[in-house]
N, C-alpha and C positions, 0 to 999 in steps of 0.2 A: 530578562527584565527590560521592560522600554521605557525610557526616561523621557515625557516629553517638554521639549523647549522651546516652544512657541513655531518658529518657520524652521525647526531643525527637530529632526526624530532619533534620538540614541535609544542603541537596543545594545545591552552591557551582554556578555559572555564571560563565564566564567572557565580559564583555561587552565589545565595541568596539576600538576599535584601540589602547588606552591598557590594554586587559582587566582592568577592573575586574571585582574578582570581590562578584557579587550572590549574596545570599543568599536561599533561601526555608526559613522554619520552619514544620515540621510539628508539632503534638504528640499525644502519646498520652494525654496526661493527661485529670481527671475532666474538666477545664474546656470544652473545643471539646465540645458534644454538638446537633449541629446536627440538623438530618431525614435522613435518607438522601435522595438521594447525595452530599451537598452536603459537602464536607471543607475545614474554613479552615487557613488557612496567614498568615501573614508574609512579607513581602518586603521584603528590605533593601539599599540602595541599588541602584536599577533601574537600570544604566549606559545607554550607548548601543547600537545596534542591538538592540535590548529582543527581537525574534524570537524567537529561544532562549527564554526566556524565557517568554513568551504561549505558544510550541508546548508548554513544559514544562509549563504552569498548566493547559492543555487538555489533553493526552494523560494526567494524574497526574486529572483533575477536582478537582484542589485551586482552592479560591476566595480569592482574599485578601482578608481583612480589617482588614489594614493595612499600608500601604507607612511602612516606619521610612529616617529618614537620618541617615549620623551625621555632614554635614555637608553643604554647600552648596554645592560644585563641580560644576563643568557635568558631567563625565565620571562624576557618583556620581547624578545627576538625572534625566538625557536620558531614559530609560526613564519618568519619570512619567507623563508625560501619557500617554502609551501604556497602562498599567495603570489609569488614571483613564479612559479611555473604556473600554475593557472591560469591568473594574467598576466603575461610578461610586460603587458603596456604599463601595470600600475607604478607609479613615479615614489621608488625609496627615499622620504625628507629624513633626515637625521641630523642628532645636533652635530654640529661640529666638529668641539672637542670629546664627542665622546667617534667620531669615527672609526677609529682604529680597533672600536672593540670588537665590532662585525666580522673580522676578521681575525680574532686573538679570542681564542677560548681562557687563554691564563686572564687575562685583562675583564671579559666580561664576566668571569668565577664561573662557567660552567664546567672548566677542567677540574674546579675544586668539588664538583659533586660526581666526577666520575665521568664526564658526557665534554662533548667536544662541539657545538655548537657555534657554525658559522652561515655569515649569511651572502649573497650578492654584493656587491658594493654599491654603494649610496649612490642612488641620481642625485640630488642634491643636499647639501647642505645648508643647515639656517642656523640663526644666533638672537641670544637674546634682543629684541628690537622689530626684530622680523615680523612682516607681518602676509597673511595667507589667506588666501579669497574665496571663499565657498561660495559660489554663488550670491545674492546679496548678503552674505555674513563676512565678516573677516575674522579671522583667531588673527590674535597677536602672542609673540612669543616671547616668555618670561625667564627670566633666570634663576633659576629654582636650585643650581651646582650645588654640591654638596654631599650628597651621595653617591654620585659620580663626579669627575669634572666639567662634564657640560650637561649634566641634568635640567629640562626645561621643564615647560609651562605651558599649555595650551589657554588663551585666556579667547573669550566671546561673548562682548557686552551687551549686544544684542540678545542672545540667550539666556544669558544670566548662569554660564555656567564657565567652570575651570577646571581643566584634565590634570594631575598634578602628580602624574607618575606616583614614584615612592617616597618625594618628597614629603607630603605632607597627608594625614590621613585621618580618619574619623578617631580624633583623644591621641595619637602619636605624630611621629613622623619618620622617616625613612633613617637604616641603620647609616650610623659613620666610623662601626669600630672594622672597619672592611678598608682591605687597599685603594687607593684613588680619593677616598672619601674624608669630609671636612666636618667636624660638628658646629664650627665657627662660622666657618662660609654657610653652610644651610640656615643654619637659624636666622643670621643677617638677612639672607636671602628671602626664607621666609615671611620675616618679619616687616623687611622691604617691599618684597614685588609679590607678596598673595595678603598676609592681613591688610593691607591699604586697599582689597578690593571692597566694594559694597557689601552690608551683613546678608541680605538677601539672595550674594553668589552662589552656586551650590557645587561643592568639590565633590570632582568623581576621583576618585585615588586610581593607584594602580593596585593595591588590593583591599576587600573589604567593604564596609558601608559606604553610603556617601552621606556627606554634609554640609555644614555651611561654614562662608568666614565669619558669619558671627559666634556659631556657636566655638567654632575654633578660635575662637581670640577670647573667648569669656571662660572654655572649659579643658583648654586642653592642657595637661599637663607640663608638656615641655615649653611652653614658649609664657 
């Protein structure tokens, strides 16, 4: 599915058996002006069975140069490494406090389904505030904690769109009866740094539909 947002082209993939939906960003903006043929892209949370994925970066000849996460669960990672050998140039963002999970299968729960998923370790990391430069677009980064402890936000006002991991989703929001996780801090966090955006925003979750902050502040049940 391509989702378009004006100077920026999201095309969602739906990955693994849990279907996380991964993102890749394209832009049209002044900023990407690589050599010919080379077109950079974004990719945000690389689930598992990453295939799709890799077929789609090759068949588009889009190259990424950056794998974004907006948090530290095996089911939103498993695609890493995968993108990291293919192009080892692309620059791993992660949030902060969820670092250590790339690295700890018990911490990011994939030891709890049987499977042992780790990744590269982060070129950088970012924190609520932060803010990211696509070309003329900027994402700024939200504090969404709650489901992890450094669960973020990818926000872009110019587009009118916001990546919102598992924190927040079309009528739910991301579990907190899970280690790490706060039902208190999310919902604050929520309630703070994503319903305050414009009703016209359109949340892309980390699985499932997408929607809007309006409709999620008029209809969702938890908040």
């Amino acid at each position: 599915m391509i989702i378009d947002a004006g100077a920026m082209s999201i095309q969602c993939l739906i990955l693994g058996d849990l279907m996380t939906n991964c993102y890749v960003l394209t832009c049209g903006g002044t900023g990407f002006q690589p050599a010919p043929p080379k077109k950079l892209c974004w990719v945000v949370d690389p689930g598992p069975s990453p295939d799709p994925l890799l077929e789609y970066l090759v068949k588009t000849g889009l190259e990424p140069e950056r794998i974004l996460l907006t948090h530290g669960h095996g089911d939103h990672i498993a695609g890493v490494a995968a993108v990291k050998e293919s192009y080892p140039a692309t620059v791993l963002t992660v949030p902060e406090a969820d670092e250590n999970m790339l690295s700890d299968p018990a911490a990011n729960m994939s030891a709890a389904f049987g499977f042992h998923i780790t990744t590269p370790p982060a070129d950088e990391t970012i924190g609520a505030g932060d803010e990211l430069k696509m070309g003329a677009l900027t994402w700024r980064v939200l504090d969404t904690s709650g489901h992890t402890p450094g669960g973020v936000s990818y926000y872009c006002g110019e587009a009118e769109v916001v990546i919102t991991g598992d924190a927040l989703f079309a009528e739910s929001i991301g579990r907190t009866d899970i280690p790490g996780a706060s039902e208190e801090r999310q919902l604050k966090n929520i309630r703070e740094n994503l319903l305050t955006l414009p009703d016209d925003v359109r949340i892309l979750p980390g699985h499932g539909p997408i929607s809007t902050i309006g409709h999620e502040r008029q209809y969702n049940p938890f908040l």
